[in-house]
C-alpha positions as CSV (number, residue, x, y, z in Angstrom):
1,X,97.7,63.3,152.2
2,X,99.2,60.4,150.1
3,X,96.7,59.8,147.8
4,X,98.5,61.2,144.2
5,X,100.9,58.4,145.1
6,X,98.5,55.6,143.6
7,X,98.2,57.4,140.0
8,X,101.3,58.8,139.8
9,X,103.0,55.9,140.1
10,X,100.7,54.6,137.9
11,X,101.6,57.6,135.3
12,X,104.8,56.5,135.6
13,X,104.1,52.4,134.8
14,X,102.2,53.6,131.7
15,X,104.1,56.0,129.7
16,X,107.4,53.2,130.5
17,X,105.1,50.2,129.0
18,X,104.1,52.6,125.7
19,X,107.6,53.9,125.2
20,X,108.6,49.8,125.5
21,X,105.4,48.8,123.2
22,X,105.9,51.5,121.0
23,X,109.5,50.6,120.2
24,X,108.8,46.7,120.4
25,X,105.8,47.6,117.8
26,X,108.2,49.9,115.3
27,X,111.3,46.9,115.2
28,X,108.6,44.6,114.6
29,X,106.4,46.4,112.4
30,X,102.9,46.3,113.8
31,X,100.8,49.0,115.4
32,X,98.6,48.2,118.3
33,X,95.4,49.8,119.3
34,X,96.3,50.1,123.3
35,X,99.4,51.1,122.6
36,X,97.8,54.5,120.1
37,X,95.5,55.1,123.0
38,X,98.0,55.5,125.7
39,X,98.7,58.3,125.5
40,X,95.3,60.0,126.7
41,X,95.4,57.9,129.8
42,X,98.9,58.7,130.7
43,X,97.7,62.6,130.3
44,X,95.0,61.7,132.3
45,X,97.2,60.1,134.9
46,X,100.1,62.7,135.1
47,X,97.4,65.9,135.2
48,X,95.2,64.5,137.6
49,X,98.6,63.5,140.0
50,X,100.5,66.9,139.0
51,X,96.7,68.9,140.2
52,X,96.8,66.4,143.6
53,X,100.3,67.6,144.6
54,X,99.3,71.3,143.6
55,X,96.4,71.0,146.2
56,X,98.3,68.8,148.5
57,X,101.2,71.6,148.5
58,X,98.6,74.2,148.9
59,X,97.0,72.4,152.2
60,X,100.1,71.6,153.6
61,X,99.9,68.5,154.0
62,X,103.4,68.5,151.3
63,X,106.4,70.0,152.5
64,X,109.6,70.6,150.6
65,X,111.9,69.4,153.8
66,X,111.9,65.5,155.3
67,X,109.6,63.6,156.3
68,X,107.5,65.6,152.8
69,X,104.4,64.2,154.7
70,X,102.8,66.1,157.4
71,X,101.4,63.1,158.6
72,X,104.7,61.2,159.2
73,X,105.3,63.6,161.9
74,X,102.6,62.5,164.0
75,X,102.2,59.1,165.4
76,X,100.7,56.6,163.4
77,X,101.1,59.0,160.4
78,X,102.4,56.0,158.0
79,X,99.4,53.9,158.9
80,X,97.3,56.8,158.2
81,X,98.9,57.4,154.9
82,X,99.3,54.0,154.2
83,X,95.5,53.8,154.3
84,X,94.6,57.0,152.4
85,X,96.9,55.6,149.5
86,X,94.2,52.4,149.8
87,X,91.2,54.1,150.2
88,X,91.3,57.0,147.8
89,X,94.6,57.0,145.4
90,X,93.7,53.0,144.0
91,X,89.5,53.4,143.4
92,X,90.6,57.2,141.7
93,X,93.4,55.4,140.1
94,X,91.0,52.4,139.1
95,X,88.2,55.2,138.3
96,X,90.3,57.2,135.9
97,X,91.3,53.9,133.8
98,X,87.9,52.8,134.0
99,X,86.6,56.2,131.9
100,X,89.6,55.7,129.8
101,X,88.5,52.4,128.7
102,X,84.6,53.7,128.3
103,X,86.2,56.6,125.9
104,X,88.5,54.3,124.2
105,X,85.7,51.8,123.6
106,X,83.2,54.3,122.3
107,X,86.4,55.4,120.1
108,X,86.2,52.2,118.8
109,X,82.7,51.9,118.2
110,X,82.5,55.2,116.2
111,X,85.8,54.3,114.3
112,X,83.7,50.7,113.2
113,X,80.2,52.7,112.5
């Protein structure tokens, strides 16, 4: 219902902090090693959402006119959506930096070997 919420807002917080660091890095001449691997987690992050509103859209449980949430027309829909964001959207979310970190570490590894 909700859950693409969690990482795309997400998305959204990542590719604004690496356009910040990435311009914070360049005035003061340094490069950092979070900020070079951003960018696969924020193409994590934005195809995962973009293929959760596709299938959200598809099910109908998007529509393109207000409320945008089938379950805000029913009663008790926002608690219901409130909870979905909590129970699936943050542990995918969490899940999906979680493998990031496990590629970028292995990247690392490799990069020292």
């Amino acid at each position: 219902m909700a859950c693409f919420i969690v990482p795309l807002t997400q998305a959204v917080a990542t590719t604004i902090y690496r356009h910040h660091a990435e311009k914070t890095a360049t005035t003061a001449g340094r490069s950092n090693l979070l900020t070079a691997q951003l960018p696969l987690l924020e193409h994590m992050l934005w195809g995962g959402s973009a293929m959760l509103v596709v299938d959200h859209i598809i099910s109908g449980e998007l529509m393109p006119i207000f409320p945008f949430f089938s379950a805000l027309l029913s009663e008790g829909g926002t608690f219901t959506m409130l909870r979905e964001m909590l129970t699936v959207g943050l542990p995918m979310s969490l899940l999906v930096t979680a493998i990031w970190a496990v590629m970028v570490a292995v990247k690392v590894k490799k990069a020292k070997a």
